[in-house]
Each structure stands twice: as C-alpha cells, then as structure tokens.
N, C-alpha and C positions, 0 to 999 in steps of 0.2 A: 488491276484492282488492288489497292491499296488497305493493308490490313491493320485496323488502327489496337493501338495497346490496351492492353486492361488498365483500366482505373479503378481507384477505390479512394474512398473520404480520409484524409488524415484524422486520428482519432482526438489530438489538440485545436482542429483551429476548422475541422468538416474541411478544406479545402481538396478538390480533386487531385491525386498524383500517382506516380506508376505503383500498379501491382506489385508487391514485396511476398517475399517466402518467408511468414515468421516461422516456420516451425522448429528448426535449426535451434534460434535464439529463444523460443519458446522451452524448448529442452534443456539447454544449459543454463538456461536460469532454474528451471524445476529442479534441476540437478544440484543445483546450489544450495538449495533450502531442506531444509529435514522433513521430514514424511508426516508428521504432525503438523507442521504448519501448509503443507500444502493440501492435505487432506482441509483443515480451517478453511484454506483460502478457497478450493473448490467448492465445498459447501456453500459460502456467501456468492461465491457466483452461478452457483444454480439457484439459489434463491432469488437472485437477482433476474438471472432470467425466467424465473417461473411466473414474477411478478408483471416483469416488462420480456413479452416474447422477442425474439432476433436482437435484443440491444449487445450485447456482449460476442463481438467477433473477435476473431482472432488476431488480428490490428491494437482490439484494446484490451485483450486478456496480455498481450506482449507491454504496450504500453504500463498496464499494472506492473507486472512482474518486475519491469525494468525501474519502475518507480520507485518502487519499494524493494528494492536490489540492497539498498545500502543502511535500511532497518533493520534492527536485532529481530529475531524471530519471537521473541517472548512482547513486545513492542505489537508488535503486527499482529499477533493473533489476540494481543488484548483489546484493541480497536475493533477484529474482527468477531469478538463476542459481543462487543459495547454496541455495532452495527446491525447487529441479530437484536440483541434487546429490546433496541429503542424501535425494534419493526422499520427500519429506513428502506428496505425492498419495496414490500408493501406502498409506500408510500411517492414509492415513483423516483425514492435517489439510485443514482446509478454506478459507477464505475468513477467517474472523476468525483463524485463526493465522497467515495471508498475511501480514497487516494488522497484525497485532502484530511480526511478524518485521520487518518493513520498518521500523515508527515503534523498533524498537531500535535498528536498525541507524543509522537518522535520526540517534537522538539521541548515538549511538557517534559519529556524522560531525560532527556540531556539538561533541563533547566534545573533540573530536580536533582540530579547528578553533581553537575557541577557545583550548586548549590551545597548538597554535602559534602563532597569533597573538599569545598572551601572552609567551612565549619568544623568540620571533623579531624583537621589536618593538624590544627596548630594546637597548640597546648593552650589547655583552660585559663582564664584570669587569675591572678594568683591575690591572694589577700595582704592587704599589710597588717601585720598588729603592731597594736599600740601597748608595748609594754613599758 
C-alpha cells in the first residue's frame, strides 16, 4: 500500500504541492518585527478571518509575513489601520489585497521620500540683483 503525500494549495497561484512546515519561518519572521506591529498585523487578521471563516491558514499568514518582510514597520501598520477603516474584511478582501495595499502604500512612502530628498538636498535658487 502505497502512501501518498500531504498536499496543500499554494497561497500564489491555488496550485497543489507538498505539505511545508511554516512555523519555523513563521517565528522568525515574528521575531523580526516589533510587538506593535505585530500585535496590528494579528488584529487585521483575525478580523479577516471573523469576516471570511478558514480563509487565512498558515501557508498565507507566512506568505504575508514574508511579503511584507522588507516594509518599515511604521509603512505597514499605517496600511493596516487604512485596512480597518475603509471596513475591507467586511467586505470580503482578504490576504492578498492586505499585501497589495501595503506594497502601494510602500511604494507611495519611498516615492515620497525620494521626492524629498531630492528637493530638500540642494541649496535654494539664489536671486540676482540688479543693482
């Protein structure tokens, strides 16, 4: 008798493939973030799941984490109040619109950034007079 492997959906693309252990990678990414944003981040994902039951497994609570690995934390948890706000549980968004809201929001914060730093850098216009 032949004993076939666990499967489970990839959280990118649903396709089947072997059972993985995220908890490991689960933890050291927790470990990585400060206790205020991960306090935020569980919040929006028990909201999420109170809205949509079983959506949020541990496949895609690792997928988030790993997604939003290389977001400041002040970034992320302003997304994650803007998420709350606008009620997006409620309304049936899930985990990958989480994840998209935030890397806009990222890229609004580096556009915004870089934008002052380019302005801010160099010395004001200077006048001529006409004496």
């Amino acid at each position: 008798m032949a004993i076939a492997n666990k499967k489970e959906k990839c959280p990118y693309c649903n396709k089947t493939m072997e059972t993985k252990d995220y908890g490991p990678g689960i933890k050291n990414l927790r470990l990585s973030r400060s206790e205020k944003t991960m306090n935020a981040l569980d919040h929006v994902v028990r909201l999420i799941n109170e809205a949509m039951p079983n959506t949020v497994n541990e496949a895609q609570y690792y997928m988030l984490l790993k997604e939003t690995s290389s977001i400041i934390g002040i970034v992320l948890r302003k997304s994650l109040e803007k998420f709350k706000e606008k009620q997006h549980p409620s309304r049936g968004h899930g985990i990958h619109y989480l994840i998209t809201m935030i890397k806009g929001e990222n890229s609004n914060h580096v556009l915004r950034e870089n934008y002052e730093k380019n302005t801010l850098d160099r010395l004001p216009p200077t006048k001529e007079r006409n004496d």
